[in-house]
ROVEXSE-392705 format. One record per residue (C-alpha): x, y, z negated; residue number from 0. Coordinates in steps of 0.25 Angstrom, whole numbers, plus 5000, padded with zeros to 4 digits. Layout:
// residues N
[margu [X, Y, Z], NUM]
...
***
This chain:
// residues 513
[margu [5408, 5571, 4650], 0]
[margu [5413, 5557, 4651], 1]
[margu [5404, 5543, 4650], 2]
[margu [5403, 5537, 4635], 3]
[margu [5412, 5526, 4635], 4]
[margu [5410, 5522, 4620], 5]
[margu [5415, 5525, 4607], 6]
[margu [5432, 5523, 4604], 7]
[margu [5440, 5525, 4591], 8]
[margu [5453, 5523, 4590], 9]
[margu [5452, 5508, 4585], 10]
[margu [5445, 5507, 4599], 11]
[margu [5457, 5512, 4605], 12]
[margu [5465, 5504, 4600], 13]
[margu [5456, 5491, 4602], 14]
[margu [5449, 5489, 4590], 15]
[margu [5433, 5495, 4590], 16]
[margu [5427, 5501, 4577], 17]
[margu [5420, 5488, 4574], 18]
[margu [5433, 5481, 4571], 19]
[margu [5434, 5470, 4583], 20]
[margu [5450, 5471, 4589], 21]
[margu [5451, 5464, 4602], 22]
[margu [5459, 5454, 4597], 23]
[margu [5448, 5450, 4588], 24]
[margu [5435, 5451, 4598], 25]
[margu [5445, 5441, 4607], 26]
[margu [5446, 5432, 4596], 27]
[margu [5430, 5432, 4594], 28]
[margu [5429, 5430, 4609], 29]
[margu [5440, 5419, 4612], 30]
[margu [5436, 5411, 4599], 31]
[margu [5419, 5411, 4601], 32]
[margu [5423, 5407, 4615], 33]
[margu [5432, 5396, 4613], 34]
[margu [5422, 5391, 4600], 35]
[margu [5410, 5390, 4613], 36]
[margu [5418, 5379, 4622], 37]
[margu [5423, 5371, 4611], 38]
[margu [5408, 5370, 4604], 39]
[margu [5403, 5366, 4618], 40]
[margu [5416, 5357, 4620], 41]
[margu [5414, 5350, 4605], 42]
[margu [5399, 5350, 4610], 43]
[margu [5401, 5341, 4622], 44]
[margu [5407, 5331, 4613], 45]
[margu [5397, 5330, 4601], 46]
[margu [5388, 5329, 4610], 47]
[margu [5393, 5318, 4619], 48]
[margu [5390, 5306, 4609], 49]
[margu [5374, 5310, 4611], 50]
[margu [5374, 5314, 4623], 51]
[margu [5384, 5309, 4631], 52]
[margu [5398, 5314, 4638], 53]
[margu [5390, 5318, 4649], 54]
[margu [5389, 5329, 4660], 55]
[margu [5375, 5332, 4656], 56]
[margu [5380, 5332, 4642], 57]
[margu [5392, 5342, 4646], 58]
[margu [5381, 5350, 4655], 59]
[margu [5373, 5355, 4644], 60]
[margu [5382, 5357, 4632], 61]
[margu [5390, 5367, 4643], 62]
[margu [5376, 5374, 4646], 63]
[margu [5374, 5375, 4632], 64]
[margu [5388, 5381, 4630], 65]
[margu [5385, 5390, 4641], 66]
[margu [5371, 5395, 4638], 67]
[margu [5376, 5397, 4623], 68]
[margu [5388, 5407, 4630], 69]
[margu [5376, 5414, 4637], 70]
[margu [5367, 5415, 4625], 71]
[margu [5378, 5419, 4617], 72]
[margu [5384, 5430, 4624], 73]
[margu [5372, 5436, 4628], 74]
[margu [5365, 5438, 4614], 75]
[margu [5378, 5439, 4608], 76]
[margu [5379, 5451, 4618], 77]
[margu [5366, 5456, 4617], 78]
[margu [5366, 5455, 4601], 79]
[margu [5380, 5462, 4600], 80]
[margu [5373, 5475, 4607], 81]
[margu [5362, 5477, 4596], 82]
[margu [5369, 5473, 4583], 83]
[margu [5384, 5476, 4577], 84]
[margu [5392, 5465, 4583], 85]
[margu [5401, 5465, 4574], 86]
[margu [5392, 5458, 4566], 87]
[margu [5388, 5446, 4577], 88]
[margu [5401, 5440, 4577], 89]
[margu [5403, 5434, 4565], 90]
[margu [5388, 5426, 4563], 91]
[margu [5392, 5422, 4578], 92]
[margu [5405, 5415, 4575], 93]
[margu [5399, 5410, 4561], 94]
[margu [5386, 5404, 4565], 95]
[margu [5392, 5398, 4578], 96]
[margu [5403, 5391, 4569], 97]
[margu [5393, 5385, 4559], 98]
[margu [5386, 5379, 4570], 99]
[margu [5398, 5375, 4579], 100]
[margu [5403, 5368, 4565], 101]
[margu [5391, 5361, 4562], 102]
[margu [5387, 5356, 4576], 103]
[margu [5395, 5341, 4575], 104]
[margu [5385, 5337, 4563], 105]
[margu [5373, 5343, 4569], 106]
[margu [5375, 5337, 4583], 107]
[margu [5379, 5323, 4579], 108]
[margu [5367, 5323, 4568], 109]
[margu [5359, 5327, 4577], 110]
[margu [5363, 5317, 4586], 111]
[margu [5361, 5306, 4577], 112]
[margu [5349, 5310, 4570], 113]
[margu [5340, 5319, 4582], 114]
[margu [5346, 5315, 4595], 115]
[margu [5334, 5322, 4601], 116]
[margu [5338, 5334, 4596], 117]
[margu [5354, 5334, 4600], 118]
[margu [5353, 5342, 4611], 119]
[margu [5346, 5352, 4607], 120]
[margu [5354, 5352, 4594], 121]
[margu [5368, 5353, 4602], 122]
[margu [5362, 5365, 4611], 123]
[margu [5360, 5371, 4597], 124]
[margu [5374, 5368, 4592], 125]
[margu [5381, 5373, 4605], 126]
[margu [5372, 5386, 4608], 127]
[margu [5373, 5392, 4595], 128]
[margu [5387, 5393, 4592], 129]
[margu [5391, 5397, 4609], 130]
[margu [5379, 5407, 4610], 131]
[margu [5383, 5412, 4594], 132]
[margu [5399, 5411, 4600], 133]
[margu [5396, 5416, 4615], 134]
[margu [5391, 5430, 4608], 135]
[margu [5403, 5434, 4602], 136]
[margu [5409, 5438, 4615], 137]
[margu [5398, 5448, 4618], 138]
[margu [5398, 5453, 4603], 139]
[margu [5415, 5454, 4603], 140]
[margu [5413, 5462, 4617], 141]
[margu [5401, 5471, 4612], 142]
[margu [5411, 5473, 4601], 143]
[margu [5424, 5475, 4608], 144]
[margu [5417, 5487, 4618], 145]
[margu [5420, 5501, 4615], 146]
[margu [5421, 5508, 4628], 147]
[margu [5412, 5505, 4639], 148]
[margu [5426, 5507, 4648], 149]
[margu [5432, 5494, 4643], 150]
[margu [5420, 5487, 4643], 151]
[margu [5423, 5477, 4656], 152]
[margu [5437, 5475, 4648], 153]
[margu [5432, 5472, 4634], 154]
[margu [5421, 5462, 4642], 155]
[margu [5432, 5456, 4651], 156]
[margu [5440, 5454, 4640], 157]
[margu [5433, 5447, 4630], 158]
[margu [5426, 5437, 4642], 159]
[margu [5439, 5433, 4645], 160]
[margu [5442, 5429, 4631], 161]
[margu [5430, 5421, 4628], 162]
[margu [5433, 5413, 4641], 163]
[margu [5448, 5410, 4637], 164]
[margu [5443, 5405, 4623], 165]
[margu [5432, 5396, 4629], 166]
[margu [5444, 5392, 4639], 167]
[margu [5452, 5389, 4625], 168]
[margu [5440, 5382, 4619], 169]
[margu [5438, 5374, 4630], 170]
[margu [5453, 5369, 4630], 171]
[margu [5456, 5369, 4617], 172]
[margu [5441, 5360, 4613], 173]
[margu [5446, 5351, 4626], 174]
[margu [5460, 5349, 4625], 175]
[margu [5463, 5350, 4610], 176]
[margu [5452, 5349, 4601], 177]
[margu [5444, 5339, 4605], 178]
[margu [5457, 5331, 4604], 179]
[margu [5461, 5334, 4591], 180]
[margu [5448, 5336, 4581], 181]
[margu [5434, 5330, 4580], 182]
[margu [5422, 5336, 4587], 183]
[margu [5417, 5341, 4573], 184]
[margu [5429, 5345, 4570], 185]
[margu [5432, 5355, 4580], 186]
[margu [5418, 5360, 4579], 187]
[margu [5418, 5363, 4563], 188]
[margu [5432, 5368, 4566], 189]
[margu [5428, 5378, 4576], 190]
[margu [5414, 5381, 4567], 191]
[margu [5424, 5386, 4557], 192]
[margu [5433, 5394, 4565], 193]
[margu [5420, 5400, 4570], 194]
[margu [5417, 5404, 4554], 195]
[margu [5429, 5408, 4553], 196]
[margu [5428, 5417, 4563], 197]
[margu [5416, 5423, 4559], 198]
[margu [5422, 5427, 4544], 199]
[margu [5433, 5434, 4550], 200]
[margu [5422, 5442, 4558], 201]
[margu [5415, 5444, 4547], 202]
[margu [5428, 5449, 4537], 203]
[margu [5425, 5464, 4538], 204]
[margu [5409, 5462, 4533], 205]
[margu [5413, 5451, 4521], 206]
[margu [5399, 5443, 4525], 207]
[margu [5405, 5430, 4521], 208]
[margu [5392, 5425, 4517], 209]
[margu [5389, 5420, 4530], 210]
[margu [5404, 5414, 4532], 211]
[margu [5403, 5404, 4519], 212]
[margu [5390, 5400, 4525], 213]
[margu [5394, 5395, 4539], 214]
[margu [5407, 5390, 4532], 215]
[margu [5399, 5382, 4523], 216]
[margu [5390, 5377, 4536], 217]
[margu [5403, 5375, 4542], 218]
[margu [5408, 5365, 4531], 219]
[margu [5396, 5360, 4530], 220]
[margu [5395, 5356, 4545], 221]
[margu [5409, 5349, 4543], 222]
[margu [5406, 5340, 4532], 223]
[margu [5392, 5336, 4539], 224]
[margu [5400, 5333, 4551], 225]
[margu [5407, 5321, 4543], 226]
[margu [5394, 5316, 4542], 227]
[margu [5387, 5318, 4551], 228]
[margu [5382, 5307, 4562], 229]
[margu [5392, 5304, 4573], 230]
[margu [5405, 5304, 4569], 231]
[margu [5417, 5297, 4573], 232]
[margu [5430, 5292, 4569], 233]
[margu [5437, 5298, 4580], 234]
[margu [5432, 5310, 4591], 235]
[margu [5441, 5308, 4602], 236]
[margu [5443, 5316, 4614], 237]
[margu [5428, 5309, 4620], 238]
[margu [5422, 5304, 4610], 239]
[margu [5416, 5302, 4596], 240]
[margu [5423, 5289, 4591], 241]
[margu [5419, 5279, 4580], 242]
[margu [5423, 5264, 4578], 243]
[margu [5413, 5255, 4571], 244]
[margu [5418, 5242, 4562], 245]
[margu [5409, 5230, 4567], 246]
[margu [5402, 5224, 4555], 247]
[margu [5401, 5212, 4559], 248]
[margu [5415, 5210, 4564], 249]
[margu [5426, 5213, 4559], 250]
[margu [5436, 5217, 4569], 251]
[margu [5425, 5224, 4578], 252]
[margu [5427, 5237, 4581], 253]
[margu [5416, 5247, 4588], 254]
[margu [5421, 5260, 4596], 255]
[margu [5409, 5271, 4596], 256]
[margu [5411, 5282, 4605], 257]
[margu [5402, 5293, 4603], 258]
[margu [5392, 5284, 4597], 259]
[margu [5393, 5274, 4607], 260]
[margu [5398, 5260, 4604], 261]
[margu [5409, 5260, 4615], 262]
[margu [5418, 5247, 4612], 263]
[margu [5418, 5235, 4604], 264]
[margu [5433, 5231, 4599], 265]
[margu [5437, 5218, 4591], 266]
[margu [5449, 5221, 4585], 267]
[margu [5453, 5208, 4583], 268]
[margu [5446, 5202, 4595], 269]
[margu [5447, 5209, 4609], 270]
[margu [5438, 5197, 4616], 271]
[margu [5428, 5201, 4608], 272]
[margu [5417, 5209, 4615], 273]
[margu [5405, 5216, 4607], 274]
[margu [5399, 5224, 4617], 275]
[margu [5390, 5217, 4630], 276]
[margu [5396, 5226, 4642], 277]
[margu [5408, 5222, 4636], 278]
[margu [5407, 5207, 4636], 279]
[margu [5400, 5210, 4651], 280]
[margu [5414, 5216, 4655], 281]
[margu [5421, 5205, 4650], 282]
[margu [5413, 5195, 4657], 283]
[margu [5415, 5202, 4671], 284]
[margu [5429, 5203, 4669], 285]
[margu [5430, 5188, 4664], 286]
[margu [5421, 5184, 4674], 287]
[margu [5430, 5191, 4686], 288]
[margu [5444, 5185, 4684], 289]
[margu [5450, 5174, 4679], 290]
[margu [5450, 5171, 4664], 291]
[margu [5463, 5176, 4656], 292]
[margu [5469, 5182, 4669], 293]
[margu [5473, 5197, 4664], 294]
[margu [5470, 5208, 4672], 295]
[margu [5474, 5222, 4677], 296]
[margu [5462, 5230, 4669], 297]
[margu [5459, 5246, 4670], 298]
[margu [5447, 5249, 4659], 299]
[margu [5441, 5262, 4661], 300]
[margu [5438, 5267, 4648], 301]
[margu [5443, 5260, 4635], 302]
[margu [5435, 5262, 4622], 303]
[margu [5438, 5252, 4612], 304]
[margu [5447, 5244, 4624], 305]
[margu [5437, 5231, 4622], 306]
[margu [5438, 5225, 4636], 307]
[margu [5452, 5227, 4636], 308]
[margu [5456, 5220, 4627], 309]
[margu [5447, 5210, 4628], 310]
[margu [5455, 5209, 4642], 311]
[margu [5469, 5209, 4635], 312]
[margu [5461, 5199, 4626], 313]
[margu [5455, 5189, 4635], 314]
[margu [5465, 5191, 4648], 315]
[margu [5481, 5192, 4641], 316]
[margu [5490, 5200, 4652], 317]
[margu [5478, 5209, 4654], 318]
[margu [5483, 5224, 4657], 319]
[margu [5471, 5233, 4654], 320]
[margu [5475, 5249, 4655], 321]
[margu [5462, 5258, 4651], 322]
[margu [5457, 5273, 4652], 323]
[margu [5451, 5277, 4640], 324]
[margu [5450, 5291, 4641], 325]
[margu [5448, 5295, 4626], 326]
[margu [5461, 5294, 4618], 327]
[margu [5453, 5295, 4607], 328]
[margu [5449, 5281, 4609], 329]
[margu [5460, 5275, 4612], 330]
[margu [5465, 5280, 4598], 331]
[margu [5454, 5272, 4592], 332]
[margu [5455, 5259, 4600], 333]
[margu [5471, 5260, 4594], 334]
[margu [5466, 5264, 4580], 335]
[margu [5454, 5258, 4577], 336]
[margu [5451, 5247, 4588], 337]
[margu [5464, 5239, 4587], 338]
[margu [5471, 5244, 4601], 339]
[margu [5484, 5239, 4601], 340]
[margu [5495, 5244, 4610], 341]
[margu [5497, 5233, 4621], 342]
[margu [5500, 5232, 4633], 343]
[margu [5486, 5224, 4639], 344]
[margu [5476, 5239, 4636], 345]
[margu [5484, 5249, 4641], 346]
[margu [5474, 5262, 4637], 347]
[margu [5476, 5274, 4643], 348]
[margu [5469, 5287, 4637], 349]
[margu [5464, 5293, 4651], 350]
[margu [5453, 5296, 4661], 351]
[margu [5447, 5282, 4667], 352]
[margu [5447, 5288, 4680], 353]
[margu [5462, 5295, 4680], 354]
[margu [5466, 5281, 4675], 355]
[margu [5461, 5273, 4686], 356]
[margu [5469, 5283, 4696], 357]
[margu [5480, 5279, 4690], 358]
[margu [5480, 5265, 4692], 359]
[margu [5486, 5258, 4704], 360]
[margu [5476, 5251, 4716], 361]
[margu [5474, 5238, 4713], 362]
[margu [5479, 5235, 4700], 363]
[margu [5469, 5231, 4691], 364]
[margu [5460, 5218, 4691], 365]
[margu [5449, 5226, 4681], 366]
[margu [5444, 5240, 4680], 367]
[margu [5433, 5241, 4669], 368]
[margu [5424, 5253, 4668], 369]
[margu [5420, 5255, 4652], 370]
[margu [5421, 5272, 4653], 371]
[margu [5407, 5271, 4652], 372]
[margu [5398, 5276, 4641], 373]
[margu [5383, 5277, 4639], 374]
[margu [5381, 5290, 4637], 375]
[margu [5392, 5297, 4646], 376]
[margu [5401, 5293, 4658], 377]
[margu [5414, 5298, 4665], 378]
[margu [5407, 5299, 4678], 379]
[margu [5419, 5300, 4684], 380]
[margu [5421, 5284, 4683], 381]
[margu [5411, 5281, 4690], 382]
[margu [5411, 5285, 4704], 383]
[margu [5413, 5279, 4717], 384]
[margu [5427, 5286, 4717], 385]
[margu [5432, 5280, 4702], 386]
[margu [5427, 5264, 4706], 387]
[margu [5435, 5268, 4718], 388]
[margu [5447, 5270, 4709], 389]
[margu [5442, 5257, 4702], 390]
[margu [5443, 5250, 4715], 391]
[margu [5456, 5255, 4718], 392]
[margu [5461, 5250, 4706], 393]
[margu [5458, 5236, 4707], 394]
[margu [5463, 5224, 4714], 395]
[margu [5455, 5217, 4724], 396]
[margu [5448, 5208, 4714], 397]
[margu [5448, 5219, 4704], 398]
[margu [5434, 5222, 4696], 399]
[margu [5428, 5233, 4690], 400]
[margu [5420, 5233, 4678], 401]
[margu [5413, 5243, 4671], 402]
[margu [5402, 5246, 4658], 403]
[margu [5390, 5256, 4664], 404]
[margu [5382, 5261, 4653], 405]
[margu [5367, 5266, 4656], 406]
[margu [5353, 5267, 4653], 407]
[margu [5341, 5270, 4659], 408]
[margu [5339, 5269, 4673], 409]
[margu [5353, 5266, 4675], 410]
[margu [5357, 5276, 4686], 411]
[margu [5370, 5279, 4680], 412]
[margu [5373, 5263, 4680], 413]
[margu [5367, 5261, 4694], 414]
[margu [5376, 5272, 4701], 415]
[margu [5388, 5266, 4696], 416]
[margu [5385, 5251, 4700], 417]
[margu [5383, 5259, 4715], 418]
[margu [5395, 5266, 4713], 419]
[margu [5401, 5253, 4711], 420]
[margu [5394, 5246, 4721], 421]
[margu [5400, 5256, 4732], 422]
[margu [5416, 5254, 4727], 423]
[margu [5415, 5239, 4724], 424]
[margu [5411, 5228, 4734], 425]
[margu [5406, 5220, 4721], 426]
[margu [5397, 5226, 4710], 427]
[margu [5389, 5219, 4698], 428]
[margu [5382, 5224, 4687], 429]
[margu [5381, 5217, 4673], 430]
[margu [5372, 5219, 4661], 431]
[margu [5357, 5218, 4654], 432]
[margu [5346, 5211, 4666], 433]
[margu [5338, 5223, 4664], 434]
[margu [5348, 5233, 4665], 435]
[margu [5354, 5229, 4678], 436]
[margu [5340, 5226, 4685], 437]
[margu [5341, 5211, 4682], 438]
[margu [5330, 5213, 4675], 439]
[margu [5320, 5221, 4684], 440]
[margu [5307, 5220, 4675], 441]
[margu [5315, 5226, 4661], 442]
[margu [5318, 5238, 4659], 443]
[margu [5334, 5242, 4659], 444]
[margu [5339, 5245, 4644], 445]
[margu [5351, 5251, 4650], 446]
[margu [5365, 5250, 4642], 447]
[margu [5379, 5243, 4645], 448]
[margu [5380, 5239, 4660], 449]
[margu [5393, 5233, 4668], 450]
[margu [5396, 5233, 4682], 451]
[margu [5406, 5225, 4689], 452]
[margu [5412, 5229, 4704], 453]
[margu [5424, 5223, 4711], 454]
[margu [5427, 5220, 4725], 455]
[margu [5428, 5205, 4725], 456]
[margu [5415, 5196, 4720], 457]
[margu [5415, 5195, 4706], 458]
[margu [5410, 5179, 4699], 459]
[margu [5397, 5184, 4690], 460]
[margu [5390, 5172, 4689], 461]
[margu [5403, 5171, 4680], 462]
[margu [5401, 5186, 4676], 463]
[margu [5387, 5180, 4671], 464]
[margu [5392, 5168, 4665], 465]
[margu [5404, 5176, 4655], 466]
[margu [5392, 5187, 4654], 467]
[margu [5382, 5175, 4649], 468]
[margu [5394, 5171, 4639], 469]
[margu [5396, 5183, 4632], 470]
[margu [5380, 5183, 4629], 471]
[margu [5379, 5197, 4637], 472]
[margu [5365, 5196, 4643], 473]
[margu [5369, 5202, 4653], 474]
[margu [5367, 5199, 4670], 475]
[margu [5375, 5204, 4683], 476]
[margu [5367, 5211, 4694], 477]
[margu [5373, 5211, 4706], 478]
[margu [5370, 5210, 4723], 479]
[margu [5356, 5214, 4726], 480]
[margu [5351, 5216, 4712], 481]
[margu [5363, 5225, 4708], 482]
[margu [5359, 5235, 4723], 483]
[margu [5345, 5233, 4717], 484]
[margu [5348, 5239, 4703], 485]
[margu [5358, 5250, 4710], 486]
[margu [5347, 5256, 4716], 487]
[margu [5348, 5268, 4724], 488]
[margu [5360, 5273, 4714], 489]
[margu [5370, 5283, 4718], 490]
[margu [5384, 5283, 4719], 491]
[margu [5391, 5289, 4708], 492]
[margu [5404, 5298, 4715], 493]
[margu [5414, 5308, 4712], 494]
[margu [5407, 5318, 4718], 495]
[margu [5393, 5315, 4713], 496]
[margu [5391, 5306, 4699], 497]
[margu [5381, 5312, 4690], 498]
[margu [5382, 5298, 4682], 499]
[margu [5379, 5309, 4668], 500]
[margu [5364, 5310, 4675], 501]
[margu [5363, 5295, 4679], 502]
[margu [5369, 5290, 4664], 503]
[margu [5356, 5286, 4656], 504]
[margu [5363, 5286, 4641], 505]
[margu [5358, 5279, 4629], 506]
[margu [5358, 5283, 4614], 507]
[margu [5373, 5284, 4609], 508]
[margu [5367, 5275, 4597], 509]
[margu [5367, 5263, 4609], 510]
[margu [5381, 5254, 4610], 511]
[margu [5386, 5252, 4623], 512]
***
């Protein structure tokens, strides 16, 4: 007698099993749930990122809750698919999971805005429902698809591979193309639609439409809360969520919100004036540090609205400033919006800071300055010993470097990096409110807008002080014994070891820079 292997028809022989699921179709169900997992936790990333920061940490638990969602999922969607018809499991899979993939943007950014304390566990929410409701459409497609124990390592192989190659295509596609092209809601009710979609087709041979016209109408309802909702932007660009505020009070001022932040303060019409105080401290260094009108050879790492150089175009004519702003997006906006005009003195280039500074010849740049930045996130990668290496390289022998630190707290983030400079550059000094450079020992440090200066040659700040005092600033300059004192026992920030996302104390989104 031969073992039992399972029951056969001849639609089985031919591919097709009695319940009506082809091949074709359970690799479509496998491939598209797949692909829809990595682009929720993709979209995810950057919803989040205005709240919470661009950060590893950030990045660390949206993939564990990715990940934990594809665990929970395929197991219950297994365990499920043995003890009821599956057939019927895959349509309310993809149904519900769309409705909830389409309303996550007004439920994260209200959220947000209304219960911060609450966004986590909300965003844990918004990601785990629809990966484990997606992650047990394999399992229920391969319960389906069996019909001989003999084939069952093929059927298994098969189908694993085509949920990878659709995660692969999600992951691409959400990385390379959509991000580019549409707004985070947009991909996001789009994809909660094709999820719908999906479903209904599922569902064509058991007519329950019912429950189709009501995640349709969730669906649409999700999309007009959206345009409400807290948190929008005038532009999503590759990195950020991007508004531009009118000033009130002037007419020609112009404010560049990145995720929330207040990033740049731009006068159309007046380039020498400068709103925000870590601005006015920049230009008082540089000011300070060579001769009045003489132009300069600048490097800025990272643009925003392009303030400072055009207040170096503005203030020193002949000045060539070429900047790496990595987001296009906002280079758009500082065209647009913010009055950029095509000129010679800012050359902006949409690139890496890092990649840009390798490009650059030894030498040949008076001024590099440091506004990359941000107070909830920061490309680590610019901070190390090895990129103020680079920075060194690129300047001439009386060259200065000059940079915006943003930090709170106890400030580990911001004292690593003075060490770090301390270690590339013989000269080092560090400007900004007495009691959050240690000048004022006895109050305790509010934390915000710091800026650090490094150069090999000595620096005049008794001047520093004096254009600082001018521009009503507040602020004083540490420097010698009580600059090593505020230091402290910091560590070096390196390429091979710089856990600035740990050291990085944020502040609320709500504060300006």
């Amino acid at each position: 007698m031969s073992p039992v292997t399972g029951s056969s028809s001849s639609s089985a022989a031919e591919g097709t099993p009695r319940n009506g699921l082809g091949p074709r179709a359970a690799a479509v169900l496998v491939f598209g749930s797949s692909a829809a997992v990595l682009v929720v936790e993709i979209v995810a990333l950057r919803l989040l990122a205005p709240y919470l920061g661009l950060t590893l940490e950030t990045s660390t638990m949206v993939i564990g809750i990715a990940l934990t969602a594809i665990a929970l999922g395929s197991w219950l969607g297994g365990r499920i698919a043995d003890q009821v018809n599956p057939r019927r499991l895959i349509g309310p899979s993809l149904g519900v999971s769309g409705a909830v993939v389409a309303l996550t943007p007004v439920v994260l950014r209200t959220t947000a805005e209304w219960a911060p304390a609450m966004l986590l566990l909300i965003a844990s929410l918004t990601i785990l429902v629809p990966g484990a409701l997606l992650s047990a459409v394999t399992p229920i497609v391969t319960k389906l698809r069996l019909t001989s124990l003999a084939e069952t390592g093929t059927v298994v192989g098969r189908l694993s591979g085509v949920g990878t190659v659709g995660a692969i295509v999600g992951t691409v596609l959400t990385g390379f193309v959509l991000v580019s092209r549409l707004p985070v809601s947009g991909i996001l009710i789009g994809l909660g639609a094709l999820l719908v979609v999906g479903s209904a087709l599922v569902e064509w041979r058991t007519r329950r439409w019912s429950g189709t016209l009501a995640l349709t109408l969730v669906i649409v309802a999700g999309g007009l809360a959206t345009m409400v909702a807290p948190g929008g932007c005038d532009a999503e660009t590759r990195y950020h969520c991007a508004r531009v505020v009118a000033d009130p009070d002037r007419s020609s001022g112009r404010t560049l919100v990145l995720d929330g932040l207040r990033h740049s303060y731009v006068d159309v019409d007046d380039p020498t004036f400068l709103q925000f105080t870590y601005v006015r401290a920049i230009a008082s260094v540089v000011d300070a540090a060579f001769p009045e009108g003489e132009p300069l050879a600048a490097h800025h790492l990272g643009g925003g609205g392009l303030t400072f150089p055009r207040y170096l175009a503005a203030t020193r004519p002949g000045t060539r400033s070429l900047v790496s702003e990595i987001d296009s997006g906002v280079l758009r906006i500082d065209r647009d919006q913010l009055g950029l005009e095509s000129e010679a003195a800012v050359d902006v280039r949409a690139e890496d800071g890092r990649l840009g500074l390798r490009r650059l010849d030894a030498d040949s740049r008076d001024l590099v300055v440091g506004d990359a930045f941000g107070g909830v996130s920061v490309p680590w990668h610019l901070t190390t010993v090895e990129a103020m290496t680079d920075v060194r390289r690129v300047l001439d022998e009386d060259g200065l470097y000059v940079a915006n630190l943003i930090d709170h707290g106890a400030m580990a983030f911001a004292r690593a990096e003075v060490a770090t400079l301390g270690e590339t550059f013989e000269h080092v000094a560090l400007l900004g409110e007495p009691t959050d450079i240690g000048l004022a020992p006895t109050a305790t440090p509010e934390g915000g807008n710091l800026v650090v200066l490094a150069s090999n040659r000595p620096v005049d700040l008794r001047a520093t002080q004096e254009a600082l005092d001018a521009r009503q600033t507040g602020w004083k300059i540490a420097t010698g014994d009580d600059l090593t004192s505020w230091i402290g026992d910091a560590q070096l920030l390196t390429d091979d070891y710089a856990p600035v996302d740990q050291l990085l104390q944020p502040y609320s989104p709500r504060n300006s820079r």
